[in-house]
C-alpha positions in Angstrom: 3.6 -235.2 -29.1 5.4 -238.5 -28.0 4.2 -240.3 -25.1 7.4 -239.1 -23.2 6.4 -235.7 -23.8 2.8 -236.5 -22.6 5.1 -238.3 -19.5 7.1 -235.0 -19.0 4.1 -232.8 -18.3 3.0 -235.6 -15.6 6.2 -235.2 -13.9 5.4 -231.9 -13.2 5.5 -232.0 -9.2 2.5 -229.5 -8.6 0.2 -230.1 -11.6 -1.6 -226.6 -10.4 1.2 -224.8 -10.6 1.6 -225.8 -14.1 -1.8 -225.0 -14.9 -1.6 -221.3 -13.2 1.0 -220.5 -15.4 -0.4 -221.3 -18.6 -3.3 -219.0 -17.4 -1.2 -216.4 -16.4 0.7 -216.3 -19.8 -2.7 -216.7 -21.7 -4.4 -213.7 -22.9 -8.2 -213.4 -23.5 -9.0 -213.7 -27.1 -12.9 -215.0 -28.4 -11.4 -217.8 -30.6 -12.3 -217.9 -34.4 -13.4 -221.4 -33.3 -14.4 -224.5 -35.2 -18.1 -225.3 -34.5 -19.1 -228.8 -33.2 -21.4 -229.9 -36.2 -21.0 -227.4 -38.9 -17.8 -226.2 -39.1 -18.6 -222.4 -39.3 -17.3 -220.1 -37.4 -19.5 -219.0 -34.0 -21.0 -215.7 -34.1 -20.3 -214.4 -30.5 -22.7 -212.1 -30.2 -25.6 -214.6 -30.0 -23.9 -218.0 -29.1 -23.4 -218.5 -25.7 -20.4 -221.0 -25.7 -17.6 -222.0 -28.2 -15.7 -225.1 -29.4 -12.5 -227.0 -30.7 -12.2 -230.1 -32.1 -8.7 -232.3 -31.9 -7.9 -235.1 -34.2 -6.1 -238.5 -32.3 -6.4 -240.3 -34.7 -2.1 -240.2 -34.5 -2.0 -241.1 -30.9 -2.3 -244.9 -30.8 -2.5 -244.5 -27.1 -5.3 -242.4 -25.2 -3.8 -242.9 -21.7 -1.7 -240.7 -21.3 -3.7 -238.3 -22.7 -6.3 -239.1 -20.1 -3.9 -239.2 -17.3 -2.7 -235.6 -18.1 -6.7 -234.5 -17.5 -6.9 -236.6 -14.5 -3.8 -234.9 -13.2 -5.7 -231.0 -13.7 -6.6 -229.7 -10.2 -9.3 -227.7 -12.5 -10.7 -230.5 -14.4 -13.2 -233.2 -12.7 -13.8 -236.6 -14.2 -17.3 -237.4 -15.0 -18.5 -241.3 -15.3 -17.6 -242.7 -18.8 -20.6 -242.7 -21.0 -21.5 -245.3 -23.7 -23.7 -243.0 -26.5 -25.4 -243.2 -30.1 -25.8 -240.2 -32.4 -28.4 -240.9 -35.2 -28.4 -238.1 -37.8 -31.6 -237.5 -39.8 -32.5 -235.7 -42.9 -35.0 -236.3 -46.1 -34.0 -238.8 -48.6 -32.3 -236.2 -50.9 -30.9 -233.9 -47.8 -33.0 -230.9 -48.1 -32.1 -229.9 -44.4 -28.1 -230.3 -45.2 -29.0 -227.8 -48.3 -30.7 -225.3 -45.8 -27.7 -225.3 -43.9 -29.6 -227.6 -40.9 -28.8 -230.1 -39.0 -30.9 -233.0 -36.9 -29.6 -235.6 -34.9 -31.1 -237.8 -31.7 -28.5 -238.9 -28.7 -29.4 -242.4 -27.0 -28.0 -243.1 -24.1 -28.8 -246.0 -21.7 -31.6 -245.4 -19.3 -32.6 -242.2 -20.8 -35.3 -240.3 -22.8 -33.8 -240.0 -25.9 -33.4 -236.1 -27.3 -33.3 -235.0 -30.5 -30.8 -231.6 -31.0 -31.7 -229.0 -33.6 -29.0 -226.7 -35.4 -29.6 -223.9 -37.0 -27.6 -221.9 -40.2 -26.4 -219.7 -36.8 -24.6 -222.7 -35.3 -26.9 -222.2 -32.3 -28.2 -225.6 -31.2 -31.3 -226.2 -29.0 -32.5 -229.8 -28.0 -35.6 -231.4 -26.4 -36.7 -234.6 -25.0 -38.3 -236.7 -27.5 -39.0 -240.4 -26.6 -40.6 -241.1 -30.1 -38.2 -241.9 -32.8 -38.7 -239.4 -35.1 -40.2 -240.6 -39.1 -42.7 -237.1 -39.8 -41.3 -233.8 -38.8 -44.5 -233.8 -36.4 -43.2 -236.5 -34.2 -40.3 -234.1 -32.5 -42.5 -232.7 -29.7 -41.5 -228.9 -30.4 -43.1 -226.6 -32.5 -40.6 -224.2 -32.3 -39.0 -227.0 -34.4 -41.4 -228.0 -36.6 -41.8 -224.6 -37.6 -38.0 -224.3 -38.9 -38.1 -228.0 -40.3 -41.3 -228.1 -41.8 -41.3 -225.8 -44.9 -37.5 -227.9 -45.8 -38.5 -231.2 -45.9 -42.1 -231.2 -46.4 -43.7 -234.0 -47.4 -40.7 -236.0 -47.3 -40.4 -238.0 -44.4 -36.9 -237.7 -42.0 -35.0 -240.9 -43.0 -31.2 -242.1 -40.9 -28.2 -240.5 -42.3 -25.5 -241.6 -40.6 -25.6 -243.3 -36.8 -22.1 -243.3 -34.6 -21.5 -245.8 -31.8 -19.6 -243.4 -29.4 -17.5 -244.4 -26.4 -16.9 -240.7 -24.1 -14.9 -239.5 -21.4 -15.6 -235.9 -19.9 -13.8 -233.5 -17.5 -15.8 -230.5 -16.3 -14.2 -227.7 -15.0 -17.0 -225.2 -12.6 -16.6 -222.4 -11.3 -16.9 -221.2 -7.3 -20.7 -221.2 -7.7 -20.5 -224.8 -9.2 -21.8 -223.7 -12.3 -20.0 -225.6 -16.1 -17.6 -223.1 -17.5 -15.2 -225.6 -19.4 -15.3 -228.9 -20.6 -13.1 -231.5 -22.2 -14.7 -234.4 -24.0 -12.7 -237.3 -25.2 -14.7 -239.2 -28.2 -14.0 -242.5 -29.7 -16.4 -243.5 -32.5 -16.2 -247.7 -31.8 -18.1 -247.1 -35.2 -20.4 -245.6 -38.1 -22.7 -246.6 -40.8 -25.5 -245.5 -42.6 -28.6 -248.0 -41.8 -31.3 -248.9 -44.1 -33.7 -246.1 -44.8 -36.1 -248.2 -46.3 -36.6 -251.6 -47.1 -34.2 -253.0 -49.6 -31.9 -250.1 -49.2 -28.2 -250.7 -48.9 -26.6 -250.6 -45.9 -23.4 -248.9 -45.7 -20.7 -251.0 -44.2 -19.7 -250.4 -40.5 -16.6 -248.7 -40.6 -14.4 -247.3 -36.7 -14.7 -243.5 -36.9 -12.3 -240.7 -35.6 -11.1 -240.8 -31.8 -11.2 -237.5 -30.8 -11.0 -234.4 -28.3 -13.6 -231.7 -28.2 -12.5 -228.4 -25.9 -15.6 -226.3 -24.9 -16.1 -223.4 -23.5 -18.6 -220.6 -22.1 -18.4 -217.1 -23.0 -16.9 -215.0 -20.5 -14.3 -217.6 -19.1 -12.1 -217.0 -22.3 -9.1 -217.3 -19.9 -9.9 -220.6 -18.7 -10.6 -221.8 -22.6 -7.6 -220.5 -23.5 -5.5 -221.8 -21.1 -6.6 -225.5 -21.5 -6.1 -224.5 -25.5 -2.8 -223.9 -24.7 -2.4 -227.2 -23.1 -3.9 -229.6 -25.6 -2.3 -227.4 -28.6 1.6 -226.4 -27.1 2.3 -229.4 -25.0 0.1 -231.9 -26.5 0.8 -231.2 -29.9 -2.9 -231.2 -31.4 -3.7 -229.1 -34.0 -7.6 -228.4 -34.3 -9.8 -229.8 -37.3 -10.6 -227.8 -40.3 -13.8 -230.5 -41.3 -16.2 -231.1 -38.6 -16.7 -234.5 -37.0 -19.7 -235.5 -39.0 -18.3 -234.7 -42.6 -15.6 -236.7 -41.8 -17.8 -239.3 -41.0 -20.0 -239.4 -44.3 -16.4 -239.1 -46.4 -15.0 -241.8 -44.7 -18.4 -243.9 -45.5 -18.1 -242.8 -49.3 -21.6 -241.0 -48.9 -20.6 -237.8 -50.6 -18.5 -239.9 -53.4 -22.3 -241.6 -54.1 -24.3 -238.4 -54.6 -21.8 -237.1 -56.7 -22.5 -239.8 -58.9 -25.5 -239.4 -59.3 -25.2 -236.0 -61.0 -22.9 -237.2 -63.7 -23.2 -234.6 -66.8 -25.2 -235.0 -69.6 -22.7 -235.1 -72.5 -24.6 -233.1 -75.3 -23.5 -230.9 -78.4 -25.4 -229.6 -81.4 -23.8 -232.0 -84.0 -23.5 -235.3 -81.4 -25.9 -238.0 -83.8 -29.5 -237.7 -82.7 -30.0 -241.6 -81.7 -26.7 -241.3 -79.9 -28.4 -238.0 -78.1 -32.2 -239.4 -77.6 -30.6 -242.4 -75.8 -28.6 -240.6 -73.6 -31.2 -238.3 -72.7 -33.3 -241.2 -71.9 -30.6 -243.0 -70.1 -30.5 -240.4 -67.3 -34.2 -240.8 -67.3 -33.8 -244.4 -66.7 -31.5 -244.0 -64.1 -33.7 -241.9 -62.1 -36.7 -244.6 -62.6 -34.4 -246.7 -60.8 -32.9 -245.1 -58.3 -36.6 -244.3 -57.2 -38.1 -247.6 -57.5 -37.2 -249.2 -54.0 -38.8 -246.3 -52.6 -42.1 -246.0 -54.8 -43.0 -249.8 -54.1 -42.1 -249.1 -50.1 -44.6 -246.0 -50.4 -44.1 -243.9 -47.5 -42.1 -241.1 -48.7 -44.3 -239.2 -51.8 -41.6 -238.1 -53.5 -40.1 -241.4 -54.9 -42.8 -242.1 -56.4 -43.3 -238.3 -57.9 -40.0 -238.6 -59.7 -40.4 -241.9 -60.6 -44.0 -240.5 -62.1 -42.3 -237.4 -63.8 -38.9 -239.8 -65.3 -41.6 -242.1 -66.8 -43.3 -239.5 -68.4 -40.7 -237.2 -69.6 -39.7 -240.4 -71.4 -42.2 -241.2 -73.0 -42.7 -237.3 -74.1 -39.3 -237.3 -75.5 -39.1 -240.4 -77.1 -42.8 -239.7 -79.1 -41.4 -236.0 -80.1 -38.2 -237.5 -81.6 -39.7 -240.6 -82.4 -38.1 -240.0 -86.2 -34.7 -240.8 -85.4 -35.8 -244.6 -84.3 -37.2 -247.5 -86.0 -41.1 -247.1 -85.6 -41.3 -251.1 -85.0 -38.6 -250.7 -82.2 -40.0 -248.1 -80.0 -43.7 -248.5 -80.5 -43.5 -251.2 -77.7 -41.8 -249.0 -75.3 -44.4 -246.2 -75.8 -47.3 -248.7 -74.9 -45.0 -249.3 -71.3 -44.7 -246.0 -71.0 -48.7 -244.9 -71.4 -49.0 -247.7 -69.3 -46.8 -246.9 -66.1 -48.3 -243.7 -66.9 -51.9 -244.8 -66.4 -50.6 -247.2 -63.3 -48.8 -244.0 -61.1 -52.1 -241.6 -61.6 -54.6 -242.8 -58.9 -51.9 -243.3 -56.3 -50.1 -239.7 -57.1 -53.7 -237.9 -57.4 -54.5 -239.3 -54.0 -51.2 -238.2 -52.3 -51.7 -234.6 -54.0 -55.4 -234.5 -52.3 -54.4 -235.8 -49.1 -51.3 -233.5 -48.9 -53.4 -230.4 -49.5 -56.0 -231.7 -47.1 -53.6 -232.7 -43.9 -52.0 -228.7 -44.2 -52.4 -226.7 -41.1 -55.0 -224.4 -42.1 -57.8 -227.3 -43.2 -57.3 -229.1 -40.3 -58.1 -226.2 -38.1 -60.7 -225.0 -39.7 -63.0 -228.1 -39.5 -64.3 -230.3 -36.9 -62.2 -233.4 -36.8 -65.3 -235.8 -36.2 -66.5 -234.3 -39.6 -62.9 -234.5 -41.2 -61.6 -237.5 -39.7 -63.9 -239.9 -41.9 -62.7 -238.4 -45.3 -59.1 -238.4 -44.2 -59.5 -242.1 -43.0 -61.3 -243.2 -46.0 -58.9 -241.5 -48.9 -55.7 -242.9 -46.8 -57.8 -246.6 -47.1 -57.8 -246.1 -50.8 -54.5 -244.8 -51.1 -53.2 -247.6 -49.3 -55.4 -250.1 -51.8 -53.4 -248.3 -54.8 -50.1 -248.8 -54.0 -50.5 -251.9 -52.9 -51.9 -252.7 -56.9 -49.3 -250.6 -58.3 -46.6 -252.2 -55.6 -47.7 -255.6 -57.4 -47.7 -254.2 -60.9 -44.0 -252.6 -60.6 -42.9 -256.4 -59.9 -44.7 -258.2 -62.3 -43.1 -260.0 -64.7 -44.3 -257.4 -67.6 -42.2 -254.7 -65.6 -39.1 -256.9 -65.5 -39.1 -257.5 -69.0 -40.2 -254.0 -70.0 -36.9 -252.8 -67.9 -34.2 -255.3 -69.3 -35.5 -254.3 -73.1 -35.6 -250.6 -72.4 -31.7 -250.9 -70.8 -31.0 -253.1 -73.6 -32.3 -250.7 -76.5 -30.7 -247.6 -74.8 -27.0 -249.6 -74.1 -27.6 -250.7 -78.1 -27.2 -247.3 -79.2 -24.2 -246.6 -80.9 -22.4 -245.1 -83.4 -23.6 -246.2 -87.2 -20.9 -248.1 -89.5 -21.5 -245.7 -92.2 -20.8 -242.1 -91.2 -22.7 -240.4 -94.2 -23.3 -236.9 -94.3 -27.5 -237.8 -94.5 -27.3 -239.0 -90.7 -29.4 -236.5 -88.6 -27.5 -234.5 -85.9 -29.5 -233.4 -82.9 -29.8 -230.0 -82.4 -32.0 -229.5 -85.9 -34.1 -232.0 -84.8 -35.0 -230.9 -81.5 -35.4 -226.8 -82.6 -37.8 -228.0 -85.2 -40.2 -229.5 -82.2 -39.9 -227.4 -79.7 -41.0 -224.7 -82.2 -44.2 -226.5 -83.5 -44.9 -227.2 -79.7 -44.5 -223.2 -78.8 -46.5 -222.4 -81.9 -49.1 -224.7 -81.3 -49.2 -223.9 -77.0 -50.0 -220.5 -78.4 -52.7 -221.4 -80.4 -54.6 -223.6 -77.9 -54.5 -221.1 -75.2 -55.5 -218.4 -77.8 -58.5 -220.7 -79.1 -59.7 -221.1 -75.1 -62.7 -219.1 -74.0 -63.1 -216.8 -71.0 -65.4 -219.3 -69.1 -63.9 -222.7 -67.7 -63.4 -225.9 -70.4 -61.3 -228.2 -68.7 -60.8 -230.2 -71.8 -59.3 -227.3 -73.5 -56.9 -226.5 -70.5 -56.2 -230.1 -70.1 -54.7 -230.2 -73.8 -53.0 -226.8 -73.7 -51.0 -228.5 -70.0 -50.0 -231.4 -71.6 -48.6 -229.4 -75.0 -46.8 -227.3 -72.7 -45.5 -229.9 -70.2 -44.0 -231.9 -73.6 -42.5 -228.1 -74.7 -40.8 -228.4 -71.1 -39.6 -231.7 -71.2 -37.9 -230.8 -74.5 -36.1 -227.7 -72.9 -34.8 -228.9 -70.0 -33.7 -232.3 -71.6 -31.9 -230.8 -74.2 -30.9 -227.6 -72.0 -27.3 -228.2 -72.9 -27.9 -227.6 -76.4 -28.5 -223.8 -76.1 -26.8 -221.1 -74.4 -27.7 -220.3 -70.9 -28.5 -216.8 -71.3 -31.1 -217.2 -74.0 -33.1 -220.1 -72.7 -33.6 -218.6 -69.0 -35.8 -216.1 -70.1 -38.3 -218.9 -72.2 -38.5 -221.5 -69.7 -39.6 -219.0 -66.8 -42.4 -217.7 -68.9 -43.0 -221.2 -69.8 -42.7 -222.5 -65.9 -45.1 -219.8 -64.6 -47.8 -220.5 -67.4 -47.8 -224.3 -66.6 -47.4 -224.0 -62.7 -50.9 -222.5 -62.9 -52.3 -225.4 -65.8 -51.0 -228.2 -63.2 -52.6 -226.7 -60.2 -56.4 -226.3 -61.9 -55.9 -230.1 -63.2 -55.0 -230.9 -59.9 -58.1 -229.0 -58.5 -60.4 -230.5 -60.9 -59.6 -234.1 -60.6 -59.8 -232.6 -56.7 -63.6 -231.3 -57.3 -64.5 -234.7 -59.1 -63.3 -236.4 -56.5 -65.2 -234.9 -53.6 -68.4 -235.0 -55.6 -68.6 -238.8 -55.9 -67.0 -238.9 -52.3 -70.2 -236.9 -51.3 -72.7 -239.8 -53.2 -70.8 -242.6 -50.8 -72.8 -244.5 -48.0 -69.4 -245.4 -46.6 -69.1 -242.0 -44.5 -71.3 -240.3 -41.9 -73.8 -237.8 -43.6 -71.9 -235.0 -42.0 -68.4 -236.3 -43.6 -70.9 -236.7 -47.0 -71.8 -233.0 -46.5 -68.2 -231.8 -45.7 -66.9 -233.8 -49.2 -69.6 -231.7 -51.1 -68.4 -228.4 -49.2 -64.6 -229.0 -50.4 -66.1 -229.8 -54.1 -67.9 -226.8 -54.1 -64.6 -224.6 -52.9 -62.1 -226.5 -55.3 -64.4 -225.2 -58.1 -64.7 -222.1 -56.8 -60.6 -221.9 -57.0 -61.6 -223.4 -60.8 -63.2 -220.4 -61.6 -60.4 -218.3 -59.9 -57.8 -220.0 -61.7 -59.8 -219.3 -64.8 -59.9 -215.7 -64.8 -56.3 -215.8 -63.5 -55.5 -217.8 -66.5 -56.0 -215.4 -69.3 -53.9 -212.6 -67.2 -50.7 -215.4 -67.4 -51.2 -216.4 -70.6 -50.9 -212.7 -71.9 -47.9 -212.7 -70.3 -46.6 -216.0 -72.4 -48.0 -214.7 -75.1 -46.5 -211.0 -75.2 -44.5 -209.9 -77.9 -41.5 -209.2 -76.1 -41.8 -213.1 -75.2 -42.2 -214.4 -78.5 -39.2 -212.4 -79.2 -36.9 -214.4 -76.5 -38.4 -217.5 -78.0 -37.6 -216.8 -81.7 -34.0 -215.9 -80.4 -33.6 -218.7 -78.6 -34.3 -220.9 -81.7 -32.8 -218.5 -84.1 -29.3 -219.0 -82.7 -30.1 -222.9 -83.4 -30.6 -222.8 -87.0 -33.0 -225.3 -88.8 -30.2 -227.2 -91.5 -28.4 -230.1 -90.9 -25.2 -230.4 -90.2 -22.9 -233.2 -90.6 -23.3 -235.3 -87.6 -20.2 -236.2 -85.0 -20.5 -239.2 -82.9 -19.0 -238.3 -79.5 
């Protein structure tokens, strides 16, 4: 609407009268409603108020806009109030994928609070005057327990923070209690600030002005009136996209994530160097994307998928080392082993102290007696990544990363396009065949009491059989390769977790021959080594009930479907 218009309706010579009218005409209807944060609709029967949201971003000038409110014998001013939003979520938005959302308001001479919104829409906030890093640092927990099992163990990192200029009208009722409100926004401006240390910043960039109507169940008249208003006379049409994912597309967040999970180009005759080094490339990528935070060393998980990137390289590249130079590669398999070797002691110690700090463990023990062990494996923790921090910038690790882009960018199609070139898909049936023939071997050849060793060998043959699968997932049709890697995933799930106890046990039993902790920390350390080899033993007997699964005849079946469909001659190899 045209600022005359806006002029029109202020001309009005009893303003009240004007407003009577438009509740007279009005009807009560629950409004299908745009929701304040989500954009779903509100689910009246267990949300108490309900919202719209008004673009004006086309109305270069607010005042008349806020002279017409001033002018509403209904409406009461409130004083203007200067406010930040910061919006949190893990590095790789696991609340935003459970349909959550977690932001703190700041405003000048307050407590901060930190507002919690749940897959209903409903929202519920509390005080919290410590800026929240761990999910146990919001002082709820009501929402710890509805955070927790999302994010966990990934720390809550800033999203997106908005510098918001408001203006409010309130409308009450005879008993003075908020029935109505009309909230005029102007986001002075938005940007994404450093998560971690040399993250990018995204640039600052003037957000949306805009008007939010709100209202309370049970005064549907009064909502609707003031709808009326802003949407007849006005002119404004509500928003179909709430607030904040305007905000995140306007800062080209979304465009960046969908980067990241560009497609893997693959078909059963693409040239198998051409394939290998694409595979790997993706690998590489995520190596780097995780880098910053694996040498910052807060958040777990970079340094996990760093871990896992590494090693699924260097698995792929030894299983297909054929289709490369031996000279050329052996180099990169000694960096690999080596980053390998580097990432253990820090990732075995995160693992430990992850399983020690749940709930359960810490309530069960006295926390003079725990305390100690928790103190001392953070102390060695912290000595690790600070060698590992210094080994991932060392000048072998710069030189290891510029030859590895190098060889990956150098592979391209051959000059001579004979028919003796491999293709991939041959290639890659052939091994992941010998590694399913030999997994089932190994794990027949184990006996029923524990040998580490034995299981240790049988996890890493299946963990290369894994890599292979999901790498080169593309390669085989969806329906016959579910069925395999499940069998495979269960199988191995249980191989990781008895490693991971056993390197536990070990630990605890030289943690329990220390003179650096009390004797009744000492004590506790050889009471956990004894229970993580009681779960050996468990996991042992377990072990031959899952491996009869994997190794079932209906299984092999799938499996020799799954590679029959792929059959074992070369074809003549294409090279794009």
């Amino acid at each position: 609407m045209s600022s005359l218009g806006l002029r029109n309706c202020l001309n009005v010579k009893n303003p009240s009268n004007m407003w009577r009218a438009l509740l007279r005409r009005s009807t009560f209807m629950f409004p299908k409603c745009i929701e304040a944060f989500s954009g779903a609709p509100f689910d009246s029967t267990r949300i108490m108020s309900f919202e719209r949201i008004y673009s004006l971003s086309q109305s270069p000038d607010l005042a008349p806009i806020e002279e017409l409110f001033d002018q509403q014998d209904h409406l009461n001013p409130e004083t203007p109030q200067d406010l930040w939003f910061q919006y949190w979520d893990s590095y790789d938005e696991r609340l935003k994928k459970g349909g959550i959302r977690l932001w703190t308001l700041e405003e000048a001479d307050q407590t901060p609070s930190v507002f919690f919104q749940d897959t209903s829409g409903t929202q519920h906030n509390i005080k919290c005057p410590k800026t929240p890093f761990r999910v146990e640092d919001i002082p709820s927990q009501a929402f710890q327990k509805k955070i927790l099992p999302l994010v966990e163990p990934r720390p809550l990192l800033p999203q997106l923070r908005i510098h918001r200029k408001r203006k409010t009208w309130i409308c009450r009722n005879s008993e003075g209690k908020k029935i109505l409100s009309v909230l005029m926004d102007e986001d002075l401006e938005l940007f994404r600030p450093s998560r971690f240390p040399g993250d990018v910043v995204i640039k600052k960039r003037t957000g949306y002005p805009h008007l939010r109507l709100h209202g309370v169940r049970g005064h549907g008249k009064d909502f609707e009136g003031l709808k009326e208003l802003i949407e007849i006379r006005i002119g404004l049409m509500p928003l179909e996209t709430d607030i904040f994912t305007l905000s995140t597309q306007m800062l080209g967040l979304g465009e960046v994530e969908k980067k990241r999970k560009h497609p893997l180009q693959l078909h059963s005759r693409l040239y198998a160097p051409l394939a290998v080094g694409r595979v790997l490339s993706i690998e590489f990528q995520a190596m780097k994307q995780n880098l910053l935070g694996t040498l910052w060393g807060e958040d777990i998980e970079f340094l996990h998928d760093f871990r896992v990137s590494c090693r699924r390289s260097r698995s792929i590249l030894a299983q297909l080392k054929s289709v490369f130079p031996k000279k050329t590669i052996q180099p990169f398999l000694d960096d690999f082993a080596w980053l390998s070797r580097l990432t253990s002691p820090v990732r075995d110690l995160d693992v430990l102290l992850q399983k020690m700090q749940k709930p359960n463990t810490l309530n069960h023990f006295y926390t003079e007696v725990l305390d100690p062990i928790l103190q001392w494996i953070k102390g060695r923790r912290d000595e690790e990544q600070t060698l590992l921090k210094d080994h991932l910038q060392s000048e072998r690790f710069q030189v290891f990363t510029q030859s590895w882009e190098a060889f990956l960018d150098g592979q391209v199609p051959p000059l001579d396009s004979g028919e003796d070139l491999p293709s991939i898909e041959p290639l890659v049936s052939k091994r992941i065949h010998r590694l399913w023939q030999r997994a089932l071997e190994e794990g027949r050849r184990i006996p029923d009491e524990e040998a580490h060793l034995a299981f240790h060998e049988l996890r890493k043959t299946c963990k290369k059989l894994r890599y292979l699968l999901e790498a080169f997932r593309p390669l085989y049709s969806r329906n016959d390769i579910q069925a395999p890697v499940k069998s495979l995933k269960r199988f191995q799930d249980l191989l990781g977790l008895m490693n991971d106890t056993f390197v536990q046990k070990e630990f605890m039993q030289q943690l329990s021959l220390t003179e650096e902790l009390p004797e009744g920390s000492r004590l506790m350390a050889e009471k956990f080594a004894r229970n993580y080899d009681f779960q050996l033993a468990e996991s042992a007997t377990r072990f031959q009930e899952v491996f009869a699964e994997f190794n079932d005849p209906a299984r092999h079946s799938e499996w020799k479907h799954l590679l029959e469909q792929n059959p074992l001659v070369p074809e003549k190899p294409q090279f794009a």
